[in-house]
N, C-alpha and C positions, 0 to 999 in steps of 0.2 A: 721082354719086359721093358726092357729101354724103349724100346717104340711106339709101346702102349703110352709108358709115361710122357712122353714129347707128345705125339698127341691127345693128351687127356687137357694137358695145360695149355696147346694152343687152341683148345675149344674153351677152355675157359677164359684166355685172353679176347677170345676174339666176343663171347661173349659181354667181356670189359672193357671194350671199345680197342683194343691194342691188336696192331698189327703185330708184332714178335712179344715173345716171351723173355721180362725183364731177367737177367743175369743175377741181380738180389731184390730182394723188395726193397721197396723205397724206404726211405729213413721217415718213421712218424713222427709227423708235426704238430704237437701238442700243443691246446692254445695257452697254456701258463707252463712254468718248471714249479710249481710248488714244494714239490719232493723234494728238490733241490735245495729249499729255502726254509724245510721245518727245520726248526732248531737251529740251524745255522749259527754259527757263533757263540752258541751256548757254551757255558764252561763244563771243565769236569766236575765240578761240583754239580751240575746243576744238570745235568747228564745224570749225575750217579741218584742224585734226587727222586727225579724220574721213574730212572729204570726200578728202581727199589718201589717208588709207588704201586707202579706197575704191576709188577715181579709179585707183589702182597695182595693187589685186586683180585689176582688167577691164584691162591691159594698159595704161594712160593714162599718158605721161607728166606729171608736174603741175613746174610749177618757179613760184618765190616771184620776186618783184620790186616795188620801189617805183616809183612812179609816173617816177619819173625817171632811169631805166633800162630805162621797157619798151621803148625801140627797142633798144639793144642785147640784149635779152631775147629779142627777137623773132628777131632776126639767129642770135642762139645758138642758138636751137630749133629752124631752120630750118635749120643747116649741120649740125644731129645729126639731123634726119631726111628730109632730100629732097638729093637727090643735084645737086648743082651742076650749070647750065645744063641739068636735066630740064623746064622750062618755066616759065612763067609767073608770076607771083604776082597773085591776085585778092583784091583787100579789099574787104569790104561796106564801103557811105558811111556809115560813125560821124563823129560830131562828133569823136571819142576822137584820130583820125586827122590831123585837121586841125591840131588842138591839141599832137600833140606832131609833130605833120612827120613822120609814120611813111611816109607812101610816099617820099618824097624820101629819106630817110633807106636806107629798103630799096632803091631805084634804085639807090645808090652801088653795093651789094656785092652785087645780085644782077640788075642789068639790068632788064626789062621790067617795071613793076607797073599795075598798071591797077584803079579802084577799080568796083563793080558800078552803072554809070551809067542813068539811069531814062533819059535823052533817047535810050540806043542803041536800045532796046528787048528786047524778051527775050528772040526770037533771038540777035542779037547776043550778049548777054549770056552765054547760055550756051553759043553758040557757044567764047566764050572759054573761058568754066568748066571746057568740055570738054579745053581744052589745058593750060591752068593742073598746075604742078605740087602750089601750096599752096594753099590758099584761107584766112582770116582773119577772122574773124569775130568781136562781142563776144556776150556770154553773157547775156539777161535775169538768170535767176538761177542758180544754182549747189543740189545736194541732196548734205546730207550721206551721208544714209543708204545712197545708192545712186550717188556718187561720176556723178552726173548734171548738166547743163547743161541749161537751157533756152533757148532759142531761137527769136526772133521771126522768121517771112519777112514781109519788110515791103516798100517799093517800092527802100530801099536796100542791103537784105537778100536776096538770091533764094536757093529752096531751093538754088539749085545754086552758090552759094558754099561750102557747106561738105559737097553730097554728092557731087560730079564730079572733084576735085581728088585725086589720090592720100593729100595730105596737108592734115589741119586742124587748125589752131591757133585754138582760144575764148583769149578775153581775157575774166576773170571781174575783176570788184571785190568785193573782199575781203568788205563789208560786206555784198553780195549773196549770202552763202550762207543756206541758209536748214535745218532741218530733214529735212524729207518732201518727198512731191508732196502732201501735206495742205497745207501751207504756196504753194506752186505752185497751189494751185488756190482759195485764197484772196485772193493775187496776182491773178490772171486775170477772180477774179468784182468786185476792185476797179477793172478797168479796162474792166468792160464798158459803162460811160456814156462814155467817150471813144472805143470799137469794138476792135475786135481785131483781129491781122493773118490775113490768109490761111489761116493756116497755126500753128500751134505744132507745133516741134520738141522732143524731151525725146533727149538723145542721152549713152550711156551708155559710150561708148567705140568703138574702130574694131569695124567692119560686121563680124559672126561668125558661124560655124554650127557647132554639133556635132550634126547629123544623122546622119554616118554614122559608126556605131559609136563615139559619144561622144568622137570628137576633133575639140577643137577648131581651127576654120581661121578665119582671120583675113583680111578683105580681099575680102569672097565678093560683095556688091554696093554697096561704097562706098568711102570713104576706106580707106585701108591703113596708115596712122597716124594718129594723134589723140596732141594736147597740148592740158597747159592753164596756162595764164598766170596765175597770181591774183596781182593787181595791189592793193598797198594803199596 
């Protein structure tokens, strides 16, 4: 197999004028860094302006709250979008959770919450996710540009926290919004000596199609609402 591959690439060097086969590819030399330089300097204000525009373009709802309100926050977004006693509520394990009593808190006014527990295992897990009406989740970082969230599937995170559940609600930190996926992917390459999760999510609003004859439908294979919390 190895010999196949050396020689598949030295015909295709030699094909490309090269006597050997470069060790990496060359670094691309782009005639501008524009990526570099959208927003650049922007404030956080003006950042959160943005992404919220954005975030409202693709259907998103976005609501503002400080730290010590987001259980009530949360309560509110969840009685404007998932219909009382439709099921479940599933929260990834944040520390975020723990810290403000947010499932307890949720328990009083909507019954059953259950947070995404690594010891059930993953059937289970999504076992539930399946019935869940909300799912919960926080948001690595936030893009203005494209009024976008990223998100880690991690072992307290499972993809199917925020794609099985009719409705998801991200919980962003204010300070977490960032520009681009330029910026997303400068993030990612600083975190590659600590490892990565599974999975990066980049989720742009609820699940869409305009396939047929350019209308769009909302809801085609995931969430059927999407919010976003940014928490400062």
């Amino acid at each position: 197999m190895d010999d196949n591959k050396t020689a598949f690439l030295h015909r295709i060097s030699n094909c490309l004028g090269r006597t050997t086969v470069p060790q990496a590819p060359p670094v691309l030399q782009l005639p501008n860094d524009v990526q570099h330089h959208y927003l650049h300097g922007a404030s956080a204000e003006e950042l959160l302006k943005i992404f919220c525009s954005n975030a409202v373009a693709a259907g998103t709802e976005v609501h503002e709250c400080s730290a010590a309100t987001l259980n009530e926050t949360i309560i509110e977004v969840i009685g404007r979008l998932a219909e009382r006693g439709a099921g479940p509520i599933l929260l990834a394990d944040e520390p975020l959770w723990q810290e403000h009593k947010t499932a307890e808190a949720l328990q009083k006014v909507y019954g059953q919450v259950q947070l995404w527990e690594i010891d059930l295992g993953c059937k289970d897990n999504i076992d539930f996710a399946e019935k869940a009406a909300v799912g919960i989740a926080v948001a690595e970082l936030a893009l203005a540009e494209t009024g976008t969230v990223m998100v880690f599937s991690e072992k307290g995170c499972g993809r199917s926290v925020t794609l099985l559940p009719k409705t998801t609600v991200f919980v962003i930190a204010r300070e977490n919004i960032r520009p681009r996926l330029t910026q997303a992917m400068e993030y990612i390459q600083e975190r590659l000596s600590a490892g990565l999760p599974s999975s990066i999510n980049f989720v742009s609003g609820a699940s869409s199609t305009s396939d047929i004859e350019l209308v769009r439908v909302q809801g085609v294979h995931g969430p059927v609402r999407i919010a976003y919390i940014v928490v400062s």
